[in-house]
PAVOBA-263324 format. One record per atom (N, C-alpha, C, CB): residue in one letter; x, y, z. Coordinates in steps of 0.1 Angstrom, whole numbers, plus 5000, padded with zeros to 4 digits. Glycine has a CB too. Layout:
% residues N
AXYZ...
% end
This chain:
% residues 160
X073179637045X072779557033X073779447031X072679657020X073479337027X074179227024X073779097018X074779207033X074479027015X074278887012X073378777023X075778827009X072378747019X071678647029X072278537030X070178617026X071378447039X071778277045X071678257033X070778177057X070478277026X069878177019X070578167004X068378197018X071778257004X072778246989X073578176987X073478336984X073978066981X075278016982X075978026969X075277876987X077077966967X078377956952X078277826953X080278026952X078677806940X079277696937X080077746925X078277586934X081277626922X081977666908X081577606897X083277636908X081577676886X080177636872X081977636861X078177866866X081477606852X081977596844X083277706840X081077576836X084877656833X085577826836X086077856849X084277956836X085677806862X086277856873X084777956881X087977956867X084777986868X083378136872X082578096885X081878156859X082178126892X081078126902X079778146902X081278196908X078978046909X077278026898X076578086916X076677756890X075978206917X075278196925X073778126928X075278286926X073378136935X071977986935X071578036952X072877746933X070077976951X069777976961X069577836966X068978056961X069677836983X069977726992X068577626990X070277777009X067477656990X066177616990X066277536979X065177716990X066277596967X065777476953X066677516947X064177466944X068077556945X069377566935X068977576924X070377476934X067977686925X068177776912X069077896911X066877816908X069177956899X070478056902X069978186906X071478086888X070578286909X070178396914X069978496901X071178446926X069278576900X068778706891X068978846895X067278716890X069078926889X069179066900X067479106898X070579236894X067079186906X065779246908X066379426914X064679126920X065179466915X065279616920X064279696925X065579686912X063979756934X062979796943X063079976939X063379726961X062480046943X062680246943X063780246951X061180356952X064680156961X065380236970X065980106970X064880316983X066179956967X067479896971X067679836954X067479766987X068879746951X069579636940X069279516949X071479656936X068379406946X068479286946X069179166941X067879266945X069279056945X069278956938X068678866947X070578926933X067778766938X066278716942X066778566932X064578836935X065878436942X065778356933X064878356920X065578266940X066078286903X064678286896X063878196897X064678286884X063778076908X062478026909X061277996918X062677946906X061678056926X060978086944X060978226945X061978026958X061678346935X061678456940X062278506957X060478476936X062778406960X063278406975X064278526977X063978266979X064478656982X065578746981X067178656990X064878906990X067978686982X069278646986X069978766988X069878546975X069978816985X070678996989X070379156984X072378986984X070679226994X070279356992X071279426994X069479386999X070979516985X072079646986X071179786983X073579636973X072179926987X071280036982X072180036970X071080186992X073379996964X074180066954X074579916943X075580146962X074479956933X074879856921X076279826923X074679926906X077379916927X078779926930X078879846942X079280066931X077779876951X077679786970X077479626966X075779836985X076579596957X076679496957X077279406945X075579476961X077679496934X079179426930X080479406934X079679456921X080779486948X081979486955X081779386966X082279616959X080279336970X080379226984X080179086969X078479247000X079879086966X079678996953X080378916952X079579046942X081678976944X083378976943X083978926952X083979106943X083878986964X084578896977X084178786980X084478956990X082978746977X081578646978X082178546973X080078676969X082378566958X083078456946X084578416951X083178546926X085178536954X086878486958X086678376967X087878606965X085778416982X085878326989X085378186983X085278367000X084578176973X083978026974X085277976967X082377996966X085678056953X086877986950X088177996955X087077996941X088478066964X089478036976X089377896984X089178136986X088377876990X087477746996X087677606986X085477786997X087677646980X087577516970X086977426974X088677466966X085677466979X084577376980X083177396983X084877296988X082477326976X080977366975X080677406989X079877236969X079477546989X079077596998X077977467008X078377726991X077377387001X076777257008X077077137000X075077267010X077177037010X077776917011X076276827000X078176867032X076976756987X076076666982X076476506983X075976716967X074676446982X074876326982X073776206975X074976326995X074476126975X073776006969X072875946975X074575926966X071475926973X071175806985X070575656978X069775876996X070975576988X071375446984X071175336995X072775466981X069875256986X069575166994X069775037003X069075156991X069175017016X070174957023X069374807029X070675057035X068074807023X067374677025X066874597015X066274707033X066474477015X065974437006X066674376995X065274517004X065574306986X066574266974X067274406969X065674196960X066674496967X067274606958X068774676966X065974736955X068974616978X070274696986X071074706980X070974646998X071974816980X073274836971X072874916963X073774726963X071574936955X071175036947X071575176951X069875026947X071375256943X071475426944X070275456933X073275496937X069575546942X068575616936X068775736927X067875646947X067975726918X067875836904X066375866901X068675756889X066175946892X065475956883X065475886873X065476046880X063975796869X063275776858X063975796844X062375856859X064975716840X064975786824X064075746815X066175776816X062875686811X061975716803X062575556796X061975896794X062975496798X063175336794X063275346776X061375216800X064775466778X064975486756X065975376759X065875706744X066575406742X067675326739X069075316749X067975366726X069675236751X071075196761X071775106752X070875106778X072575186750X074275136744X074975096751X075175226739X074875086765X076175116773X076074956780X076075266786X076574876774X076574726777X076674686792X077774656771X077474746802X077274736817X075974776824X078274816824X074874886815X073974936820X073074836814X073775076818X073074816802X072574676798X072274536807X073474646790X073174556815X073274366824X072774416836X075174266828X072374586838X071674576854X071074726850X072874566870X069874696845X069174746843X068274836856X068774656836X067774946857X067075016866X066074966868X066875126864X065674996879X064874896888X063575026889X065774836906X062575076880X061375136884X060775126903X060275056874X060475256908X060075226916X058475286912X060975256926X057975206916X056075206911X055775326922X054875026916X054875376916X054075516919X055175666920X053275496936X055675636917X057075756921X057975786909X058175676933X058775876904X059475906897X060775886899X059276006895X061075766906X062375716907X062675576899X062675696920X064375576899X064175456899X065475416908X063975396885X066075276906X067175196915X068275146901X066275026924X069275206907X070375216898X071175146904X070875336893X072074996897X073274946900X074675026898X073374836892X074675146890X075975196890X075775326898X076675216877X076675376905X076575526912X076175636905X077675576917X076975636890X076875726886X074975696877X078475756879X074575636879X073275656871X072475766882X072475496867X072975736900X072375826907X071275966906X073275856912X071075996912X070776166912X071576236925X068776206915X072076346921X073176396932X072176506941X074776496923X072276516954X071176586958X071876646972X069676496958X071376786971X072076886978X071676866992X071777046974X072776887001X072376887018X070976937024X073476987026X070276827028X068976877035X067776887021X069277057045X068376827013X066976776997X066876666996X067376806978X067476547008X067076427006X065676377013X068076367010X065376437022X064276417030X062876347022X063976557036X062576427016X061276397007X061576257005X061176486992X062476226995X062676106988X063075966998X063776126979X063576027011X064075927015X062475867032X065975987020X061675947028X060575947036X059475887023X060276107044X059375937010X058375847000X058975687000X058375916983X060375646999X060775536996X060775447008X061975536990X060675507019X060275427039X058775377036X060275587058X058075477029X056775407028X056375317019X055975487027X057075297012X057375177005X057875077009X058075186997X058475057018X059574967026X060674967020X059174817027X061375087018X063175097014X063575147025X063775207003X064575107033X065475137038X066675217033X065675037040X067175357035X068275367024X069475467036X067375487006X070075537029X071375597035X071975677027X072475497039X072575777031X073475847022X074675827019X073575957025X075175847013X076875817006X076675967000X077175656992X078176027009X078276137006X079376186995X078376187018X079176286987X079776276973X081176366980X078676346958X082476326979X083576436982X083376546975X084776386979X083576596974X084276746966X085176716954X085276856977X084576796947X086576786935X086976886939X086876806914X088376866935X089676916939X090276956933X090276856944
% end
């Protein structure tokens, strides 16, 4: 019995350790079967680990969390992606914020750039981005080729 591929850590707020699964980073749940202790994604239900004992799998758990915060660094590598053709090059891609009010005078003079049919948009500052986990860029960076974007990743370091 043990911890699957498909679990990873990250560090959450506190130091504490946020388990999640690798697929869609949602966090992990415990579940329970007649004969083992789970923990399962809550939004794919995907199993991330098995044990026969509540004690087995708070004791691999524990070692689980030390190591990630030992590591002092996210179990997968995140990133920005950020376009590399066209008028819009230089951009970094985000989400849509719904076109409310902006206070923020620099966001003001470069405004997001809608991308039509899609829930994105093209952001002049990085941080308006969307941060997106190793191997979740695909989708987006295959809807925006069919558009004619060109784009690239810019990979986010780690804090430290």
């Amino acid at each position: 019995m043990a911890i699957y591929d498909q679990m990873m850590g990250a560090t959450g707020v506190g130091g504490h350790v946020i388990l999640l699964c690798k697929t869609c980073e949602a966090p992990a749940q415990d579940a329970k079967t007649a004969s083992t202790v789970l923990k399962v994604c809550s939004k794919c239900g995907t199993p991330l680990g098995e044990w026969k004992t509540e004690a087995e799998r708070n004791a691999e758990l524990r070692d689980f969390a030390e190591r990630v915060k030992r590591e002092g660094v996210p179990v997968m590598k995140s990133f920005r992606i950020r376009v590399t053709s066209g008028e819009q090059a230089g951009r970094y891609v985000g989400r849509n914020i719904g076109g409310g009010l902006i206070t923020n005078s620099e966001l003001l003079k470069n405004r997001e750039v809608k991308v039509p049919g899609t829930g994105h948009s093209l952001y002049a500052r990085e941080d308006g981005a969307t941060q997106f986990f190793e191997g979740k860029t695909d989708g987006v960076q295959a809807e925006l080729r069919k558009l004619g974007y060109e784009t690239e990743l810019v990979e986010i370091p780690p804090k430290k």
